[in-house]
LOLUMSE-74466 format. One record per residue (C-alpha): x, y, z. Coordinates in steps of 0.05 Angstrom, whole numbers, padded with zeros to 5 digits, always signed. Layout:
BEGIN
XYZ/...
This chain:
BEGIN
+00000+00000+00000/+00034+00069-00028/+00007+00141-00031/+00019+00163-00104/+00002+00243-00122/+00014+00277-00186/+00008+00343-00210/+00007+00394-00279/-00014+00467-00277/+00019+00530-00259/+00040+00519-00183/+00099+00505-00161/+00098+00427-00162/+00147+00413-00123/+00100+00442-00062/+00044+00415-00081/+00069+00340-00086/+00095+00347-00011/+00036+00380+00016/-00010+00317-00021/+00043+00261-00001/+00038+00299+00075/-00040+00268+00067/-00019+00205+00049/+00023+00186+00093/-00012+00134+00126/-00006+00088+00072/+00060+00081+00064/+00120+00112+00105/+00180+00085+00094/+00206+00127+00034/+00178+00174-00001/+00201+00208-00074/+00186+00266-00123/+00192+00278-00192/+00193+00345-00233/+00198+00362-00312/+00245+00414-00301/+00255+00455-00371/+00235+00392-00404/+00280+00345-00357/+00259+00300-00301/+00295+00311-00234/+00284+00259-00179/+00299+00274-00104/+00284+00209-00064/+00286+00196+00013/+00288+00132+00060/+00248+00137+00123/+00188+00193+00137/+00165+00245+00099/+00199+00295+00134/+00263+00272+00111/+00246+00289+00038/+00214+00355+00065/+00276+00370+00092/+00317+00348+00031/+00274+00404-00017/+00290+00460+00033/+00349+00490-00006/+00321+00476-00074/+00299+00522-00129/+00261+00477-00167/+00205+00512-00208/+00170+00457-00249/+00093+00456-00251/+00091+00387-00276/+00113+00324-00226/+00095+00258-00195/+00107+00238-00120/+00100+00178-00074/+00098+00154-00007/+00125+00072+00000/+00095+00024+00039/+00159-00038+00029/+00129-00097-00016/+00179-00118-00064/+00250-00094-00031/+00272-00070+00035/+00262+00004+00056/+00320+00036+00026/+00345+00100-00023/+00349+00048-00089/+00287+00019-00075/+00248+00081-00063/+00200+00108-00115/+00195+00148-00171/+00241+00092-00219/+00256+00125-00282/+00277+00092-00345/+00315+00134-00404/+00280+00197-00400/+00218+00171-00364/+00189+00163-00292/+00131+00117-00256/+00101+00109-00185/+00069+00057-00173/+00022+00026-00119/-00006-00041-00127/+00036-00106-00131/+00069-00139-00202/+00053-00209-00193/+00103-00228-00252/+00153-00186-00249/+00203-00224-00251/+00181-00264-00319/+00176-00185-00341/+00246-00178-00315/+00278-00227-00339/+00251-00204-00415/+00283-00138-00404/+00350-00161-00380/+00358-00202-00436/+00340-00131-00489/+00394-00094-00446/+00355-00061-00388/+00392-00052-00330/+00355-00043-00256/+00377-00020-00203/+00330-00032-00150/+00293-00100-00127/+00219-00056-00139/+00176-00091-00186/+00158-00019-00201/+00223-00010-00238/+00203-00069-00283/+00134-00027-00304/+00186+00038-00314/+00228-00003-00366/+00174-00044-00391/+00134+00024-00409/+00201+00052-00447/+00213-00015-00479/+00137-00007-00515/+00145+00068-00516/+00143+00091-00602/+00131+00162-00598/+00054+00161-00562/+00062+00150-00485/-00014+00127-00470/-00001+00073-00514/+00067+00051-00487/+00029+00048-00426/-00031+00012-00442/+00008-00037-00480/+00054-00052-00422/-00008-00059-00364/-00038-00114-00425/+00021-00151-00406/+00019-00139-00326/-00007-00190-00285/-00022-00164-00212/-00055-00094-00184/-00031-00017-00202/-00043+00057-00201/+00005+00087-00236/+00033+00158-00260/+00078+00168-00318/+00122+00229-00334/+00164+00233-00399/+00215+00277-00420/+00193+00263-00498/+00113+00279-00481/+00132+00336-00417/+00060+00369-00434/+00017+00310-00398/+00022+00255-00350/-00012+00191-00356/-00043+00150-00301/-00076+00090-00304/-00110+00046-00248/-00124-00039-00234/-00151-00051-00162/-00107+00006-00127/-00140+00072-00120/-00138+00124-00164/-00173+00195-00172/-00171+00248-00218/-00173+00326-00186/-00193+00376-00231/-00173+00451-00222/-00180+00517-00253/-00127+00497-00308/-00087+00453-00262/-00098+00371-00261/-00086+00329-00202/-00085+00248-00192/-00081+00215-00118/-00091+00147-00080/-00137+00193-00046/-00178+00251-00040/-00150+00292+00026/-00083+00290-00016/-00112+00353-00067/-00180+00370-00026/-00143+00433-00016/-00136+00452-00082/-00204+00427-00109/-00275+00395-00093/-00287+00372-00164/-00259+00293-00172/-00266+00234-00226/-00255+00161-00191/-00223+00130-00247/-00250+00049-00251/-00223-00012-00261/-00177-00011-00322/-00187+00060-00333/-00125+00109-00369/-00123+00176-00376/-00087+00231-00399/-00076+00297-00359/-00059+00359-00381/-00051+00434-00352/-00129+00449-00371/-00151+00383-00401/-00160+00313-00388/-00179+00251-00430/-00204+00182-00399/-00200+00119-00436/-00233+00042-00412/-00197-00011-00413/-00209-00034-00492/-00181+00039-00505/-00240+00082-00516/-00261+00144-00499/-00304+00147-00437/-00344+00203-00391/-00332+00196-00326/-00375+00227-00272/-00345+00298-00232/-00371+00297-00169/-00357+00345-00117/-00340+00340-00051/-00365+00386+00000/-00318+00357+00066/-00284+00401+00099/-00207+00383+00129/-00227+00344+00190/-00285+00303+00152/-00235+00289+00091/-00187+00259+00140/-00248+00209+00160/-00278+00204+00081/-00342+00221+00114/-00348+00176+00172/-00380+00205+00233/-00317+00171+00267/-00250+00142+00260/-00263+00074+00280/-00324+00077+00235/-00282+00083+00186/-00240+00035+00195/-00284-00019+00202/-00308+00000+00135/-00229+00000+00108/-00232-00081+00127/-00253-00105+00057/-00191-00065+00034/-00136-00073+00086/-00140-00149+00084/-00137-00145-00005/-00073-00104+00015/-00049-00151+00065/-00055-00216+00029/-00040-00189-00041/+00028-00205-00073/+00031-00266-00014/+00005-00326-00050/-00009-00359-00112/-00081-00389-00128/-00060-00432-00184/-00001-00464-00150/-00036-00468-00079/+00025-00427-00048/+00048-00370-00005/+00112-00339+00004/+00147-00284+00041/+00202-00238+00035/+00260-00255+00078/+00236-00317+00105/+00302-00358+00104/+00311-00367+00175/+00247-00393+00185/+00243-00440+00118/+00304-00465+00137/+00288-00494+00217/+00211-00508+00195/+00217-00580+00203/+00258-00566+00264/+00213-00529+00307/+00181-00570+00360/+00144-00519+00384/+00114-00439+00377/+00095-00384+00436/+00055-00326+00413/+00069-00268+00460/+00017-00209+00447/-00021-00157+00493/-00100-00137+00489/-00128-00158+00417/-00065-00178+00400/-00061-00225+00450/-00134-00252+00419/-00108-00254+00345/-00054-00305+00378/-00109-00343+00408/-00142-00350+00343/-00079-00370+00316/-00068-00438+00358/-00130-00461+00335/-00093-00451+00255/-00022-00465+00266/-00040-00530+00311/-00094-00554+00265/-00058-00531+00194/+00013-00540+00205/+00017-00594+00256/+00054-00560+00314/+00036-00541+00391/+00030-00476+00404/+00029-00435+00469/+00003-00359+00462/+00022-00321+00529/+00014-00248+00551/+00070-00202+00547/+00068-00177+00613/+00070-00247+00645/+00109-00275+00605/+00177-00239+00620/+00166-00254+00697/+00156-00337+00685/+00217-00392+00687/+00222-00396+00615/+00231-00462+00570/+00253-00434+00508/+00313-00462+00456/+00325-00459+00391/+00280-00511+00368/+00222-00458+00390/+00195-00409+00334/+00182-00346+00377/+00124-00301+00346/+00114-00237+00374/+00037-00198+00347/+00035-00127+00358/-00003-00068+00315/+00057-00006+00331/+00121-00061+00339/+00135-00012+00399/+00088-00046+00453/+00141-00048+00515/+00129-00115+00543/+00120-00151+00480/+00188-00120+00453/+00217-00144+00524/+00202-00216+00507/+00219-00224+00449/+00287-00194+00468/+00286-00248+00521/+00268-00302+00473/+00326-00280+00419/+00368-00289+00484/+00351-00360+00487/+00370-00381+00423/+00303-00381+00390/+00284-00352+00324/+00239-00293+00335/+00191-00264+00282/+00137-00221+00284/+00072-00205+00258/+00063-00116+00257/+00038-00059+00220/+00088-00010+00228/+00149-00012+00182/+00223-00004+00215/+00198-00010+00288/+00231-00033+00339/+00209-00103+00341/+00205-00116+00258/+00277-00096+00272/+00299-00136+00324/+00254-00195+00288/+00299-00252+00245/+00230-00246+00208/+00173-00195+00195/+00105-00200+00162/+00077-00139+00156/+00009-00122+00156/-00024-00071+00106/-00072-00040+00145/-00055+00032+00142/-00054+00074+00203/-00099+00056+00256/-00123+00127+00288/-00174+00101+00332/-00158+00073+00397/-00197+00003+00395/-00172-00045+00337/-00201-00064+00288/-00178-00069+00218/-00107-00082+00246/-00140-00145+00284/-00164-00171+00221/-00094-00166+00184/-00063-00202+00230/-00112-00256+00239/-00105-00257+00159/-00032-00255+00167/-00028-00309+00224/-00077-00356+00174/-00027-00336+00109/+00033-00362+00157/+00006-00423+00180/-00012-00445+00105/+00063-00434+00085/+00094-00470+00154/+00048-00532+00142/+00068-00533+00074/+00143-00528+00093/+00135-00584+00148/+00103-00620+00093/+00029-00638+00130/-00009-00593+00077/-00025-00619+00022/-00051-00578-00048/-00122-00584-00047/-00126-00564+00031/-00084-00506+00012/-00128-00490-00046/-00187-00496-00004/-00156-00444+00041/-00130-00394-00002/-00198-00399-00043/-00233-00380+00028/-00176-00325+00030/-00195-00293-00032/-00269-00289-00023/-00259-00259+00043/-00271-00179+00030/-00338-00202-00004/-00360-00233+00057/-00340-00174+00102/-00370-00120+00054/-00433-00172+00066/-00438-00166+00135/-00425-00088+00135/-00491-00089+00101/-00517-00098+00159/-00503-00038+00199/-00567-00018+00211/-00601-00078+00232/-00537-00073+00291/-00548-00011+00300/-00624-00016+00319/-00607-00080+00358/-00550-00027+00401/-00613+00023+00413/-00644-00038+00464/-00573-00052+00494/-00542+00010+00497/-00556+00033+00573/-00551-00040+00609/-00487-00052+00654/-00467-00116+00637/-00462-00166+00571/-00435-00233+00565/-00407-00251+00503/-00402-00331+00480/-00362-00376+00429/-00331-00440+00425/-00264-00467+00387/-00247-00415+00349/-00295-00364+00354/-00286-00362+00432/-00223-00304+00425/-00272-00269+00384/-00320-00268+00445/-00265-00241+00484/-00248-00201+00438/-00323-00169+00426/-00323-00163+00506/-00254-00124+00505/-00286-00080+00440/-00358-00058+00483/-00314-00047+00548/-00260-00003+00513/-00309+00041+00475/-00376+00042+00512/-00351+00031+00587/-00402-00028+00594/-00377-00090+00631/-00367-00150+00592/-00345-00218+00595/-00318-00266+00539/-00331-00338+00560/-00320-00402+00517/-00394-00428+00516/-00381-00497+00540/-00348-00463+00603/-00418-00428+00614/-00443-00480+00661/-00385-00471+00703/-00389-00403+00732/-00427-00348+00696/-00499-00385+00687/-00501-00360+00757/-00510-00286+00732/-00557-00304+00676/-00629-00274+00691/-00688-00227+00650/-00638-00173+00643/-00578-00203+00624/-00561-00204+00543/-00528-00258+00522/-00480-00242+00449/-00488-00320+00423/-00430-00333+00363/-00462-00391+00337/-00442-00395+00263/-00456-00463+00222/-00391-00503+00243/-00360-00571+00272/-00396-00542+00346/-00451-00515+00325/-00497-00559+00355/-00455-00557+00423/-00473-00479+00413/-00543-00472+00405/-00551-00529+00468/-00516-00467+00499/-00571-00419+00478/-00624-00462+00501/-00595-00464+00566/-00595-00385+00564/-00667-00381+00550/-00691-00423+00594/-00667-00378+00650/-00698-00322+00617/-00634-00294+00595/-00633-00244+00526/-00603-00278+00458/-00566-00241+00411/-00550-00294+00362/-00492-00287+00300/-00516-00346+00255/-00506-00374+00186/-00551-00342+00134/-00606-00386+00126/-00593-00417+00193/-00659-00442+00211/-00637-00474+00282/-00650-00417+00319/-00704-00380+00297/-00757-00360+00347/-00708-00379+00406/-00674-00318+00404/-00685-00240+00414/-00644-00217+00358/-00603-00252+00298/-00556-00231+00261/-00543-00266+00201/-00474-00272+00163/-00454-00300+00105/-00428-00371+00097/-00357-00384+00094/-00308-00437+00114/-00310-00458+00194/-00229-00430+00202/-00253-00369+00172/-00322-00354+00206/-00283-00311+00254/-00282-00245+00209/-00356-00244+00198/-00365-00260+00273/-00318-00205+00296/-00338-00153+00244/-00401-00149+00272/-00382-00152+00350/-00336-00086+00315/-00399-00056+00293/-00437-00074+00355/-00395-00043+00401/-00387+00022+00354/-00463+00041+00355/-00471+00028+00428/-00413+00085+00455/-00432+00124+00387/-00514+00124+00421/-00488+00142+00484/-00454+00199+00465/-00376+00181+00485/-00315+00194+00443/-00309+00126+00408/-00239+00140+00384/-00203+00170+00446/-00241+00132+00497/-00214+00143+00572/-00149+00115+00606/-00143+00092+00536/-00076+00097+00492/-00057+00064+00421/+00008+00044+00434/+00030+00022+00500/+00106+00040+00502/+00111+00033+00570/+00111-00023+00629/
């Protein structure tokens, strides 16, 4: 996930690409990249690390070009570093690039062999080439021809010193918009990146092209003809651009789901073959049949993604797992060796007691990886391994979207260790990966039902207690939907496995106790509903999260949700998704500040 901005008018670019790639940070911060037609030359100035660092690069310059292209990286293809950040040029002409090139190195090894030489280990640098190599005078047409023969996702923005009167962008499952000013273009990932310079903006669809120029622009589909596209205009102001509209943060990103987990597993598997890979996995390819053992170490939802992973890693890869909290962890007599694969889950890679033990663990011989969001923090550093997640930044307090990508990331890892151990075989793989895939379309189902949550929330909102239930692996999402209503709305809540119910909290179970019931159709589903039978008969309230079409429990429950179908591993998205949205409308209807909620803070850096 990269920010890509691009602009052609009578401004001083230069400013205006900083100010947009200032908006964009959040996805992607590890280097960031301009570049200008300067008297009909391109100039590059690149960076490694924030934003600022390229700010502070430009101070001292006198550029005056009105016509550039910037980005901000998010690593995919190469580590964060000055040859592999963007824009990649190629004789006389530039691309950024966000999106992933699945075969890019098929395309690669072509252009080696007609004399191209790269420089960087970017599969962007391959589209920069392969664009030159098709280029015959007429840029749009280099470029279409070269994404005919691109296999993977893109949004892209060309520059060209032999065309310096236009640039051309072009967009396949990455985002892309077109600004349009008083005789200045724009092109972003997004709209805060220009919403300062204009409210009037084209979203460019799948296999769209266009070309901009200082007062014109042309769109073209994706056979190469001619298309109207609808302007609309946006009417947010700063603050509301920031949120795209949502009333909150979190709102928001429970909405970005769909999105953050196409970013996360894109680029990390193949379909066809029934694989997945990861960069700089060698340590932990090479010891996979060695392992006797994991420990998860994690804090709050963390700690819950971890959970959820035992139930994959055990059941998928063949190999006992133990998922411990941070904080106790580092105080216990510790068994660890070499033959243990530590793997340490946290959303900033700065959490204090998680970075503690796995500084402990790398102490002890054992090979410690880690599972984050945040690129070049202090745990992905210290890790022998890193998967990152894609989710983006994360600005409100309670998880979500970075929950799902690691739960996405933990499943991802478990199909490539069982394959490496050798206990996976292709068609359970396949069956997997196929699950993977549809995923987004089953979330985007469930958001569909916001407002059947949300009018559920209006009976619920003002009780004092809830008590959440699952079993296998839908019990960390009841703790986890507990954690979610106590964090946001300040109402006390429990997460119980179901089967434990009996033993303990029947006892609080009466008229005006609500009872959130994860019951989806699955290897316990019977052993479920028994549980919500038991519920009723002491008068209890159901809120039930069932299988659509799920005829079990109708008219033995209050409320039911319904969710679409999906493999039993996997059921735990829908389930949590709508615990997310649950827990949302209830602090929302009471009035509280859902992202900044009290004695609350993102990252916990301290002890």
């Amino acid at each position: 996930m990269c920010g890509i901005v691009g602009y052609i008018g009578s401004k001083n670019a230069s400013a205006v690409l900083v100010e947009g790639l200032s908006k964009l940070e959040y996805r992607g911060y590890d280097s960031a990249g301009i570049a200008l037609l300067e008297k009909g030359v391109i100039h590059t100035e690149r960076s490694v690390g924030k934003l600022v660092n390229l700010r502070n690069m430009l101070i001292d310059n006198k550029f005056t070009a009105t016509t550039g292209i910037g980005h901000t990286r998010w690593a995919t293809h190469g580590k964060p570093s000055f040859e592999n950040a963007h824009p990649h040029r190629s004789e006389g002409l530039t691309v950024v690039h966000n999106g992933i090139i699945e075969n890019y190195l098929e395309l690669k090894s072509m252009l080696i062999e007609k004399g191209y030489k790269f420089e960087s280990e970017t599969d962007t640098e391959v589209v920069a080439h392969l664009i030159k190599s098709n280029f015959s005078g007429y840029l749009r047409k280099a470029v279409r021809k070269s994404i005919e023969q691109i296999i993977g996702s893109y949004a892209l923005a060309v520059i060209s010193e032999e065309e310096p009167d236009r640039i051309i962008i072009a967009r396949k499952d990455s985002p892309l918009v077109i600004g349009i000013g008083e005789d200045e273009m724009f092109a972003a990932s997004d709209i805060p990146a220009v919403l300062s310079h204009t409210r009037n903006f084209i979203f460019l669809e799948e296999g769209d092209i266009a070309i901009l120029k200082k007062g014109s622009y042309e769109i073209f589909d994706i056979d190469g003809t001619p298309i109207e596209r609808e302007i609309k205009q946006i009417d947010w102001n700063p603050v509301m651009a920031e949120k795209a509209g949502y009333d909150h943060f979190m709102q928001k990103e429970i909405y970005e789901q769909p999105r953050a987990i196409i970013d996360t597993i894109r680029g990390r598997y193949s379909l066809e073959e029934s694989t997945v890979f990861f960069d700089g996995f060698e340590k932990v390819e090479s010891s996979a049949k060695a392992f006797n053992r994991i420990v998860i170490v994690a804090c709050g939802t963390s700690w819950h993604a971890g959970l959820i992973a035992k139930f994959y890693l055990e059941k998928i890869a063949k190999i006992p797992v133990e998922v411990d909290i941070a904080s106790e962890f580092r105080y216990r007599d510790l068994v660890i060796d070499d033959k243990t694969l530590f793997l340490a889950l946290t959303q900033s890679g700065e959490t204090a007691d998680t970075l503690s033990a796995l500084r402990i663990a790398k102490k002890m011989g054992s090979t410690v990886m880690s599972i984050c969001n945040v690129v070049g923090s202090s745990i992905a550093r210290e890790s022998d391994s890193v998967i990152y997640t894609h989710a983006g930044p994360e600005i409100g307090v309670a998880s979500t979207k970075a929950f799902t990508t690691q739960v996405v990331s933990l499943l991802l890892f478990s199909i490539y260790l069982g394959q490496k151990r050798g206990v996976l075989g292709h068609d359970e793989s396949f069956r997997y990966l196929q699950a993977i895939v549809e995923l987004p379309e089953v979330i985007e189902k469930v958001l569909e039902q916001d407002k059947n949550i949300l009018e559920i929330a209006k009976n619920y909102k003002d009780v004092s207690n809830f008590l959440y239930l699952g079993r296998n692996v839908n019990y960390p999402v009841a703790l986890e939907g507990a954690l979610k209503l106590k964090e946001i709305s300040y109402i006390h809540a429990e997460g119980y496995p179901a089967g434990e119910m009996k033993h303990g909290p029947i006892a609080l179970i009466d008229k005006n106790l609500p009872v959130f019931v994860l019951c989806p159709k699955s290897s316990v589903y019977e052993k479920v509903a028994s549980n919500v039978e038991e519920v009723k008969a002491r008068d209890g309230i159901v809120i039930a999260v069932v299988t659509e079409g799920d005829e079990g429990l109708k008219g033995k429950c209050d409320h039911i949700i319904e969710i679409p179908a999906t493999i039993e591993e996997l059921s735990v998205f829908p389930t949590v998704v709508v615990t997310q949205i649950f827990s949302y409308h209830c602090a929302h209807l009471l009035g509280l500040d859902v992202d900044q909620p009290r004695n609350l803070a993102k990252s916990v850096t301290v002890e």
